[in-house]
C-alpha positions as CSV (number, residue, x, y, z in Angstrom):
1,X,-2.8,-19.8,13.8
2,X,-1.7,-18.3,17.2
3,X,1.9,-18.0,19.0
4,X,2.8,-17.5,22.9
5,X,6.0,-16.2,22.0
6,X,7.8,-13.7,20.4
7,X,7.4,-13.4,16.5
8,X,10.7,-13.8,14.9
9,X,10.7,-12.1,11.9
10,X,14.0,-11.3,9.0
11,X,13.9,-8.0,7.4
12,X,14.7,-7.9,4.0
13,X,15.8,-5.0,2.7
14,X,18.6,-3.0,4.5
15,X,18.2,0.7,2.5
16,X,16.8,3.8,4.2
17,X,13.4,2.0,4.6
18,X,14.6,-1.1,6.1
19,X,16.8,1.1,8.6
20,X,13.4,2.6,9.3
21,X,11.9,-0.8,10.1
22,X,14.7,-2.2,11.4
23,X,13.9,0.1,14.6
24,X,10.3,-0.2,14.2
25,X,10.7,-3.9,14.6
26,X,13.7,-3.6,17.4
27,X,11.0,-1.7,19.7
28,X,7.6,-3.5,19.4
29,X,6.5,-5.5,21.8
30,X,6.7,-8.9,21.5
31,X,8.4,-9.0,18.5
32,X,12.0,-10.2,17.8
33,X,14.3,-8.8,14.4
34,X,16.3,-12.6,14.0
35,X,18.2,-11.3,11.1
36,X,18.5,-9.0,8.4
37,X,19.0,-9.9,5.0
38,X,20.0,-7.7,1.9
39,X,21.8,-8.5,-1.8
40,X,25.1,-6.2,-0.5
41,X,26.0,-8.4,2.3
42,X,27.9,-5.5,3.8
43,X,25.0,-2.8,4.1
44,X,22.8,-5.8,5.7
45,X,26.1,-5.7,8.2
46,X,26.0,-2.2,8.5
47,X,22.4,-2.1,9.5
48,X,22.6,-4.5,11.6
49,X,25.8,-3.3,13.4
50,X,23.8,-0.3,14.1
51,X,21.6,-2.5,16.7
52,X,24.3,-3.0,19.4
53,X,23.7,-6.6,19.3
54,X,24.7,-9.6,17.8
55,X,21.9,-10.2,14.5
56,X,22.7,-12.6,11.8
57,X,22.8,-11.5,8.3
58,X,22.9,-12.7,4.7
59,X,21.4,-12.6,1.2
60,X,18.9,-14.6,1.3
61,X,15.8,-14.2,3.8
62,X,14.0,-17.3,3.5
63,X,17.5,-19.1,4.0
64,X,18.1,-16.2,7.1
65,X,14.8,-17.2,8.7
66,X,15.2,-21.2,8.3
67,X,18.5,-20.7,10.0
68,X,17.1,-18.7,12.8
69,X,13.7,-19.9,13.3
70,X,12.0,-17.2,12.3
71,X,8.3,-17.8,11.2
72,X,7.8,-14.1,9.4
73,X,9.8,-12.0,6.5
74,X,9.4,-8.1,6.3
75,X,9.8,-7.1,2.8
76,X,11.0,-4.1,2.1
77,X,13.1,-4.8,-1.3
78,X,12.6,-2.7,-3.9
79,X,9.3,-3.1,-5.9
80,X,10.6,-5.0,-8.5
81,X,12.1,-7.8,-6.0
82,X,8.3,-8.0,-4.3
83,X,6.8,-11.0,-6.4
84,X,9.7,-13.0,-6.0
85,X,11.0,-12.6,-2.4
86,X,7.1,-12.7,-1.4
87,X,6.7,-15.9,-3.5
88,X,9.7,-17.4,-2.2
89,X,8.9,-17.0,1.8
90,X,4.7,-17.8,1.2
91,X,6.0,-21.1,0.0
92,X,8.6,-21.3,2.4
93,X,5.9,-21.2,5.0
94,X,6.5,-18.0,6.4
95,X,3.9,-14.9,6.7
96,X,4.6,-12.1,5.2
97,X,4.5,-8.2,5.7
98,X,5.8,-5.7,2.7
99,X,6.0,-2.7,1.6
100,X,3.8,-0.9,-0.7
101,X,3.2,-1.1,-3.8
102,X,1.9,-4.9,-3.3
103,X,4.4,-5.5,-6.5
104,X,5.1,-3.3,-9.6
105,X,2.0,-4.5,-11.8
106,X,-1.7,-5.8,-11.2
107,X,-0.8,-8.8,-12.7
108,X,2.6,-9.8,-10.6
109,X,0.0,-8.4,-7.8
110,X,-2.6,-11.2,-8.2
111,X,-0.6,-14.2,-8.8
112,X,0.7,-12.9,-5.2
113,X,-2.4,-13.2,-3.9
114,X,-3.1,-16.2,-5.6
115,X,0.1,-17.9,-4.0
116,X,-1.3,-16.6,-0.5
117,X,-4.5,-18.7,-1.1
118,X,-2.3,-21.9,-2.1
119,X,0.3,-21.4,0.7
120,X,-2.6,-20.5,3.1
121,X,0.4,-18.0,4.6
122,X,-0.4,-14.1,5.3
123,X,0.5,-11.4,3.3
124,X,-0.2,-8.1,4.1
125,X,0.9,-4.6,2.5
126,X,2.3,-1.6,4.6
127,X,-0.1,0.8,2.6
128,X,1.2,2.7,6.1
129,X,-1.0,5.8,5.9
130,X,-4.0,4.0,5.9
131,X,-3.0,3.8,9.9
132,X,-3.2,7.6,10.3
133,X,-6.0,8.4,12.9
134,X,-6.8,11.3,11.4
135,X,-7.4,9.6,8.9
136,X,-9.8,7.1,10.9
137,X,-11.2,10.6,11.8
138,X,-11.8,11.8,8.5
139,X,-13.7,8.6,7.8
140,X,-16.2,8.8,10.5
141,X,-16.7,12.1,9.4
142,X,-18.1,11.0,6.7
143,X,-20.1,8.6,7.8
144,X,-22.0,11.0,10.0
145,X,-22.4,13.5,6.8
146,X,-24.7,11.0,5.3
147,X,-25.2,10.6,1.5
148,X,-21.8,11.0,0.2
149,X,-21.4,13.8,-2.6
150,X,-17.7,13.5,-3.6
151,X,-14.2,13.4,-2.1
152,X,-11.0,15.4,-3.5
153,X,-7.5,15.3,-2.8
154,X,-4.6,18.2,-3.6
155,X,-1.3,17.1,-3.1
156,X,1.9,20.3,-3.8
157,X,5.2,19.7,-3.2
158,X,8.6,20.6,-4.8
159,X,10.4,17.6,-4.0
160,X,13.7,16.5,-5.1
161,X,14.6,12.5,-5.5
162,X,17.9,12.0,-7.7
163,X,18.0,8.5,-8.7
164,X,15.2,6.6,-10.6
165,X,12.0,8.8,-9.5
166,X,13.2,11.2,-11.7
167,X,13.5,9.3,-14.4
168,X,10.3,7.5,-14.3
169,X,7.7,7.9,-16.9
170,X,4.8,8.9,-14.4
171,X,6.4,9.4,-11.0
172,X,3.6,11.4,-8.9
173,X,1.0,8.6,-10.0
174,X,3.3,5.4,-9.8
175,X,5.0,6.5,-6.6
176,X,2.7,8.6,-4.5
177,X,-0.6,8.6,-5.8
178,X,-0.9,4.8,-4.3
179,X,-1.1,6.5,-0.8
180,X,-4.0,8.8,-1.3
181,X,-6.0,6.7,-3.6
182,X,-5.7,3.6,-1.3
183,X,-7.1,6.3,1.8
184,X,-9.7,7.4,-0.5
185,X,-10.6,3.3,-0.5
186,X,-10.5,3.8,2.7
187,X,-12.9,6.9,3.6
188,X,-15.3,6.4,1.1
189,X,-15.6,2.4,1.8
190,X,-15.9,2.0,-1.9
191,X,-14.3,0.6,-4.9
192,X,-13.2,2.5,-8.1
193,X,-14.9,1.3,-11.0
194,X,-13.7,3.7,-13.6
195,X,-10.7,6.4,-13.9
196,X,-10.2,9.5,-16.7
197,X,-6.4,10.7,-15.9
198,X,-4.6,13.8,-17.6
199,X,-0.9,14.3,-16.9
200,X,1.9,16.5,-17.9
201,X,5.2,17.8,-16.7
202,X,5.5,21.6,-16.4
203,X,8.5,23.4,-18.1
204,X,10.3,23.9,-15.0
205,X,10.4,20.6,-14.1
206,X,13.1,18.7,-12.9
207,X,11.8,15.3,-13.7
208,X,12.2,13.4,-17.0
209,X,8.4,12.4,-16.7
210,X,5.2,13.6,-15.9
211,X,5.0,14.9,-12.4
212,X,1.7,16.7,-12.4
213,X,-1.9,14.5,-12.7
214,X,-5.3,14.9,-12.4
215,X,-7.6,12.1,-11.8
216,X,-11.1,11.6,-11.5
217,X,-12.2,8.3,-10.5
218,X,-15.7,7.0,-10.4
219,X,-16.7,4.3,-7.3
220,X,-18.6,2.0,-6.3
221,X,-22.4,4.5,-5.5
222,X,-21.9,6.4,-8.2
223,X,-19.6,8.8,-5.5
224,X,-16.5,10.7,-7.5
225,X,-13.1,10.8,-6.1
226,X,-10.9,13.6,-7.3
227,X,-7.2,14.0,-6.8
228,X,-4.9,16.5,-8.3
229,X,-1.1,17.4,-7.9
230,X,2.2,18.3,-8.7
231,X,5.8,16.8,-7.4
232,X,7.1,20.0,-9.2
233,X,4.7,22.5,-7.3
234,X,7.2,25.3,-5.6
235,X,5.4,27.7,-3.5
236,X,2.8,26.7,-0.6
237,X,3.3,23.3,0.1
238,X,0.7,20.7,1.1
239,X,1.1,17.9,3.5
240,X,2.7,15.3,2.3
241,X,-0.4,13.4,3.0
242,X,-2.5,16.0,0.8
243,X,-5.5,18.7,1.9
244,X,-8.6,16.2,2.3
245,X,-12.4,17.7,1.0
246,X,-15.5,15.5,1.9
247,X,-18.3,16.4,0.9
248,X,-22.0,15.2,2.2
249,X,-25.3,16.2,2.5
250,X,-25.4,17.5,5.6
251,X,-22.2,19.4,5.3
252,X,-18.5,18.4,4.9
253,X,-15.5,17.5,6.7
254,X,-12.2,19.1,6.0
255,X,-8.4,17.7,6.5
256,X,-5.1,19.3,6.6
257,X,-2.9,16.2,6.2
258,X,-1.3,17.2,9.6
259,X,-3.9,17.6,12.2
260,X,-7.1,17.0,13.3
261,X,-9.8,16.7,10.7
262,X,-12.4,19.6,11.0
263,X,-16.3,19.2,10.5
264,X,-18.7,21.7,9.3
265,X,-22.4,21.5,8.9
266,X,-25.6,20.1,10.6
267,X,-24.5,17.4,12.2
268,X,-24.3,15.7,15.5
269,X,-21.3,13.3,15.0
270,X,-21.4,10.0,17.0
271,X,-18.9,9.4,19.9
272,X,-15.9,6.7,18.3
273,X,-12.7,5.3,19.9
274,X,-9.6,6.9,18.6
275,X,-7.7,4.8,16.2
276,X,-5.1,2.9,18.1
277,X,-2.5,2.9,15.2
278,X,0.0,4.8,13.3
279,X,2.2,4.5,10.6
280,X,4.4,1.7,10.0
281,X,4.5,0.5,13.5
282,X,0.7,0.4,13.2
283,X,1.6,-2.0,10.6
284,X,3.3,-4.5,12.3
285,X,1.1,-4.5,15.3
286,X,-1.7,-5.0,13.0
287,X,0.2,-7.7,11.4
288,X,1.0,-9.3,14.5
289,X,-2.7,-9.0,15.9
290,X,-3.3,-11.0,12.9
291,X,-1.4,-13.7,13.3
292,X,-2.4,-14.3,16.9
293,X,-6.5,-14.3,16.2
294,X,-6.4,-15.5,13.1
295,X,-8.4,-12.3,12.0
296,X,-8.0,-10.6,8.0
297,X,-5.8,-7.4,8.5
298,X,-6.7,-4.6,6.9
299,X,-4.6,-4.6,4.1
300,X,-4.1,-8.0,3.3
301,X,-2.9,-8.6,-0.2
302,X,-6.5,-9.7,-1.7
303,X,-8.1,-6.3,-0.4
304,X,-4.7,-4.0,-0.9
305,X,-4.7,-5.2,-4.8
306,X,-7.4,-2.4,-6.3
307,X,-5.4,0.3,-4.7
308,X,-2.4,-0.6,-7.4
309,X,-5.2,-1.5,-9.9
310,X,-6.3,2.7,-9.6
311,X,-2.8,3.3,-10.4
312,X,-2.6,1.8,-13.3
313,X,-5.5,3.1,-14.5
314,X,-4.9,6.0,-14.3
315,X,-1.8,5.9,-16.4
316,X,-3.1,3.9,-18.9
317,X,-5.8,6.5,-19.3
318,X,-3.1,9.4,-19.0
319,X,-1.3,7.9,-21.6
320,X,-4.5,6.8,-24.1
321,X,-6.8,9.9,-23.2
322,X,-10.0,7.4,-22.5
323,X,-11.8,6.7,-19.5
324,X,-10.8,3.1,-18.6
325,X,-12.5,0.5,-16.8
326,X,-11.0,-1.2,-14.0
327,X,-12.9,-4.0,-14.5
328,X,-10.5,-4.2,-18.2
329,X,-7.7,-3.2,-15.8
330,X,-7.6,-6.6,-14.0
331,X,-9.3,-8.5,-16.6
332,X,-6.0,-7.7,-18.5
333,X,-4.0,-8.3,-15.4
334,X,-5.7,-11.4,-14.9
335,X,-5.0,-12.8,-18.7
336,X,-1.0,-11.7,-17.8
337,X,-0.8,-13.2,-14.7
338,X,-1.9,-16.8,-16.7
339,X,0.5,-16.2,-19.6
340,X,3.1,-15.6,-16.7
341,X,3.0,-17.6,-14.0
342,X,5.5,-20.5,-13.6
343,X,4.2,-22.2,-10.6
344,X,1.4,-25.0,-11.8
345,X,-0.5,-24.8,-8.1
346,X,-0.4,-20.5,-8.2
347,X,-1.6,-20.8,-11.7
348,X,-5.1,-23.0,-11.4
349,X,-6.0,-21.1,-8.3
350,X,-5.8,-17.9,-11.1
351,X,-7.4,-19.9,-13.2
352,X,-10.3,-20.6,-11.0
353,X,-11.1,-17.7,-9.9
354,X,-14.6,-17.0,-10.9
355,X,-14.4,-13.2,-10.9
356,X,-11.3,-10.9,-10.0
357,X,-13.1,-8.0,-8.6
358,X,-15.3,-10.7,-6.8
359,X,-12.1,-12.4,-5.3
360,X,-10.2,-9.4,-4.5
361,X,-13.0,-7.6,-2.5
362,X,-14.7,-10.7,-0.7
363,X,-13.2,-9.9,2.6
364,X,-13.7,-6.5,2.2
C-alpha cells in the first residue's frame, strides 16, 4: 500500500496527550491532522481551536475520517476505549496508530491483532521510548559485549498523579513498567518466558496501591532481566526512563536515562548510524514509512503484544507469589479472547492460530 500524497489522519483523543499529538501531527511532514475527534465535543473544539485553522471535529473518528477523507486514526483514548475505537477504524478500513498499552488486557490485546490480520489494515503501538537513540545506543552496546549476562533496570521517582493512578491496584507495574520492559525487549532482542514479581506500597505512600515492584524476568537464552522501583521514592531521583545496567562478557554498558550510554570493558565497538528517531514523532514517521513501503513497523500490534503480556505477569505473580509462565499468560488470554469476542471473522482467525507466542513473534 503506498500514497503520493499527504496522509490524512483524525486524532482521537483530545486530553493532555492528544494536545501533544495534535502538534506532533500539525508539524510532520507530509502529514495532514483532517479532524479531531473526542466524547466532550467541546474539548475536541478547544483543541482544535488551538490550531489557528479551520479542523472539523466530532465524537466519532471513524465517522470524522469518512467525512474528511482521511485514510488513518491516531488513538489516543483512554486504555479502556483502545479495543473498541481500534476495532471500529481496522474495519472501517483505516490504519491505525495508538497509544500504549496496545489495550488494557492480553486478551482484548490479541483479538486486536487478530482483527488487523482479518482487516489486513495496520496497527501499530506508540510504545514511544522504544524510539530513544540512546536507547538504539544502548542496544548496540550490547551487541558488541558479546554473550549477554543480564540486564537491570532502577526506576525512583516521587511522583504525584491525582485521579485514577492513585487509585490503581498496581500503578508502577500497570502504568510505567510497560515502557522499560518493552526496551528491555528491545536491547536484549529476546522474549520473556517467565516472571517472579514482589510488590508493596511503603507506609508513606500516597497511592492507594502498590507503587514499589520488583521483577525478575527470565528470556528467551536463558539471559535475566531485572527491574526494580518505586513511584513513591523521595530523595535522588532517576530518569524517568530509569538507570540502564548491561552486562556482557567482555564488559558492560551503562545508561543514565538522559544521555549518552557509556561503555566499559574490552571491546572495540563497531561503527553504527545514529537512530534517526525520537519519541512520539518518531512514531508517526515510522508509521508513515510504513504505510508507504509496505514494510512491518517496529511496534506493530502482533510484536508490541508480549510487552503487555510481561505486565501482566508480573502482577499476577505479585499478587499469587509464584513464578508464572507467560506461555499460561497468553494461553489464558487466548481462551478469553474466544469466550469474548463478538465479531465471527476476528474470532476464527483466534481460533486458528496454531500457537500464540508463534503468531505474536513471527515478524519479529
Amino acid at each position: 500500500m503506498t500514497f503520493a500524497d499527504p496522509l490524512k489522519v483524525v486524532l482521537v483523543g483530545a486530553g493532555g496527550m492528544g494536545r501533544a499529538w495534535r502538534d506532533i501531527i500539525e508539524a510532520a511532514p507530509d502529514v495532514e491532522l483532517a479532524g479531531i475527534a473526542d466524547i466532550d465535543p467541546a474539548r475536541a473544539e478547544a483543541t482544535a481551536d488551538a490550531l489557528g485553522r479551520p479542523v472539523p471535529t466530532g465524537t466519532d473518528g471513524v465517522a470524522l475520517a469518512a467525512a474528511t477523507g482521511a485514510r488513518a486514526l491516531v488513538n489516543v483514548t483512554v486504555p479502556e476505549a483502545h479495543h473498541p475505537v481500534t476495532t471500529a477504524a481496522l474495519f472501517a478500513g483505516l490504519d491505525v496508530l495508538g497509544e500504549k498499552p496496545v489495550a488494557p488486557t492480553v486478551a482484548e490485546a490479541l483479538s486486536l491483532a487478530a482483527a488487523s490480520e482479518v482487516t489486513g489494515r495496520l496497527f501499530m503501538v506508540s510504545q514511544s521510548r522504544r524510539w530513544n537513540p540512546q536507547l538504539f545506543a544502548l542496544r548496540a552496546m550490547a551487541e558488541d559485549l558479546g554473550a549477554v549476562g543480564g540486564l537491570t533496570t532502577e526506576f525512583f521517582r516521587a511522583a504525584h498523579f491525582p485521579g485514577f493512578r492513585e487509585e490503581m491496584a498496581h500503578p508502577l507495574l500497570v502504568d510505567m513498567a510497560i515502557h522499560p520492559f518493552d526496551s528491555a525487549r528491545f536491547v536484549l532482542g529476546a522474549e520473556p518466558v517467565a516472571a517472579y514479581c514482589e510488590a508493596h506500597n511503603p507506609p508513606w505512600s500516597w497511592f492507594a496501591g502498590d507503587a514499589a515492584a520488583t521483577a525478575v524476568f527470565e528470556m528467551t537464552g536463558g539471559v535475566r532481566y531485572t527491574y526494580t522501583g518505586s513511584w513513591c521514592s523521595p530523595g535522588r531521583q532517576t530518569s524517568w526512563n530509569g538507570e540502564w545496567r548491561f552486562s556482557g562478557e567482555k564488559g558492560s554498558a551503562h545508561w543514565d536515562g538522559d544521555h549518552d550510554p557509556v561503555l566499559e570493558g574490552d571491546v572495540d565497538p563497531a561503527p553504527r548510524p545514529a537512530a534517526p528517531y525520537s519519541g512520539i514523532e518518531g512514531a508517526l514517521l515510522v508509521f508513515t514509512d510504513a504505510l508507504r513501503t509496505g514494510v512491518p513497523p517496529m511496534g506493530e500490534v502482533h510484536e508490541n503484544v508480549m510487552s503487555l503480556a510481561m505486565v501482566e505477569a508480573a502482577v499476577r505473580s505479585a499478587e499469587t507469589g509464584q513464578r508464572v509462565l507467560i506461555d499460561d499468560v497468553l494461553a489464558d488470554a487466548h481462551a478469553e479472547a474466544l469466550r469474548t469476542e463478538t465479531n465471527p471473522d476476528v474470532r476464527d482467525a483466534l481460533a486458528g492460530w496454531p500457537s500464540v507466542r508463534g503468531v505474536l513473534t513471527a515478524a519479529s
